[in-house]
N, C-alpha and C positions, 0 to 999 in steps of 0.2 A: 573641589566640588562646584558646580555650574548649577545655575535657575534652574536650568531644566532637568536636570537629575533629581532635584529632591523631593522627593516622597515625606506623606506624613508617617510616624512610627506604625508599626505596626498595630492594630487594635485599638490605634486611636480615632480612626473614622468607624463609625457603626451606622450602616445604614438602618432608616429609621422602620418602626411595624407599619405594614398597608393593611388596613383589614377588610375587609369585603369584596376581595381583590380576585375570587374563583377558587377551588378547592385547590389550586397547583400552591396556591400560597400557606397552606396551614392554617391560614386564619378568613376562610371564608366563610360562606352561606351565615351563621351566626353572629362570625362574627367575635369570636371569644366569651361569648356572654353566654353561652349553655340555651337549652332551651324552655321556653315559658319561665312565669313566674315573677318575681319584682324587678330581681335583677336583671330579664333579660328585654324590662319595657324601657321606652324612651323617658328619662329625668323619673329614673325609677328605682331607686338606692336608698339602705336604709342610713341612718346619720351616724356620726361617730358616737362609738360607746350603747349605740340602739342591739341587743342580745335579745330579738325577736319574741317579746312580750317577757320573758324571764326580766327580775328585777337587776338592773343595772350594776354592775361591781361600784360604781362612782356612789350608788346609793345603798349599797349593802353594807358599806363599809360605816366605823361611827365618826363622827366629827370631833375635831375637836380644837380648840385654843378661839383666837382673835383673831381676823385683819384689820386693821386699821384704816378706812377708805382714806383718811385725811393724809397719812404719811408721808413726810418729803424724802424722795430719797436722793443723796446727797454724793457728787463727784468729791472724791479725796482726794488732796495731795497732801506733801509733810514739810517741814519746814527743809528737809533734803532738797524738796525741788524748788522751794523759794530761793536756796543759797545760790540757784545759779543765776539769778540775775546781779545784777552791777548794783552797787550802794548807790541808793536816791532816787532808785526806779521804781516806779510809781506801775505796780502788778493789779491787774484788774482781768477779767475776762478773756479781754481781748487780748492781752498780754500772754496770757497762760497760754490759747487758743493756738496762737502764731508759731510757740516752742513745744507745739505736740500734748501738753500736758492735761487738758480740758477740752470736752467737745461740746456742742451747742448745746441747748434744750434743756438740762439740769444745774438746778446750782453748785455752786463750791464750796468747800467747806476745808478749813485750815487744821491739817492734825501735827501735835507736837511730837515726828518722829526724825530725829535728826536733831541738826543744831545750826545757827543765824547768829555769823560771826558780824555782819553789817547790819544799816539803818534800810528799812525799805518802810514805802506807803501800797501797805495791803489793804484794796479796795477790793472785797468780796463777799459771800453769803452768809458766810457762818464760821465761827471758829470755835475751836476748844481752850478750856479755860487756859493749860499748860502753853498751848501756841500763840495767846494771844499774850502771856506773860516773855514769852522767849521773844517777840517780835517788838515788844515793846522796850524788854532788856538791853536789846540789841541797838536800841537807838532809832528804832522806826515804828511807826505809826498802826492804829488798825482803822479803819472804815468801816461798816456795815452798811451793805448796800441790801435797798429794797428792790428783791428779784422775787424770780420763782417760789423762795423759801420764805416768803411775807404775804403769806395767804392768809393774816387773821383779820378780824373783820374790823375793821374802828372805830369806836362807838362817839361820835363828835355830837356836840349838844341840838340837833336840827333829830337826829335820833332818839333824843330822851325825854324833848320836849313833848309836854303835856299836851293833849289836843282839847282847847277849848270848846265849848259845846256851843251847837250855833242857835245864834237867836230865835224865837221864832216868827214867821210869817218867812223866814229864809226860804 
C-alpha cells in the first residue's frame, strides 16, 4: 500500500449540509426551517422543555426528596489500590494522580475494600472508619488533609467576640 493510494473508509467522509445554496440543493429558498412563524425568524426557537404554553412535563410531574447544595462529593479508591504502592510511601494526591487512580478537582476519600499488607503515610481527604483501622494495622500512618472536603466554617474567637457599643460624641 503507497501514500498515494489511500482512501478514507468508506462513509467515513460526509460532506457537510449548505443551506441557502438554490433549489438544486434541497435545502434552499427556506432554508430547512419551513415557512413563517417562530421557528422560521432569526434567534427565534422556543427553549428546551418550552410545549408551546401547555404546562411543562418537568412541572406536571410531583417532586419529591432532598438535594443537598452543600454535598462533597468524593473520588474513591480502596485499600486494593493503596497496596500497590512500596512500603514508606508517602501517598497523597499527587501520588495517586501520576498512577492513574485520581483526577483533579475532587477530593479523596479511603474505602476499606481490599487489604494493606505494609506501612504507608496516607495523606488525603477522608477515610472510612475500617480503612483508617487497616492502614494503621498495617503499620502506616493516616493524615487528614485540608482540601476541597473542609468546607466548614471555623468559628475562631475574633467571630464570637462581643461588639462593644461605642462611646458617645463617636
Amino acid at each position: 500500500m503507497q501514500l498515494d493510494s489511500m482512501k478514507p473508509a468508506p462513509g467515513s467522509r460526509k460532506k457537510r449540509r449548505r443551506i441557502g445554496r438554490g433549489p438544486g440543493s434541497g435545502h434552499g429558498k427556506t432554508s430547512g426551517r419551513g415557512h413563517k412563524g417562530q421557528g422560521s425568524r432569526a434567534s427565534g426557537n422556543v427553549k428546551p422543555g418550552f410545549e408551546g404554553g401547555q404546562m411543562p412535563l418537568s412541572r406536571r410531574l410531583p417532586k419529591r426528596g432532598f438535594k443537598n447544595p452543600f454535598r462533597v462529593a468524593y473520588q474513591v479508591i480502596g485499600l486494593v489500590d493503596l497496596a500497590e504502592f512500596d512500603a514508606g510511601t508517602v501517598v497523597d494526591v499527587a501520588a495517586l494522580r501520576t498512577r492513574g487512580l485520581a483526577k483533579r478537582g475532587l477530593p479523596v476519600k479511603v474505602l476499606a475494600n481490599g487489604e494493606l499488607s505494609h506501612g504507608l503515610t496516607v495523606k488525603l481527604d477522608a477515610f472510612s472508619k475500617p480503612a483508617r483501622a487497616a492502614i494503621e494495622s498495617a503499620g502506616g500512618s493516616v493524615e487528614l488533609v485540608t482540601g476541597a472536603a473542609k468546607k466548614t466554617r471555623s468559628t475562631s474567637s475574633s467571630d464570637t467576640e462581643a461588639v462593644s457599643p461605642s462611646e458617645p460624641g463617636e
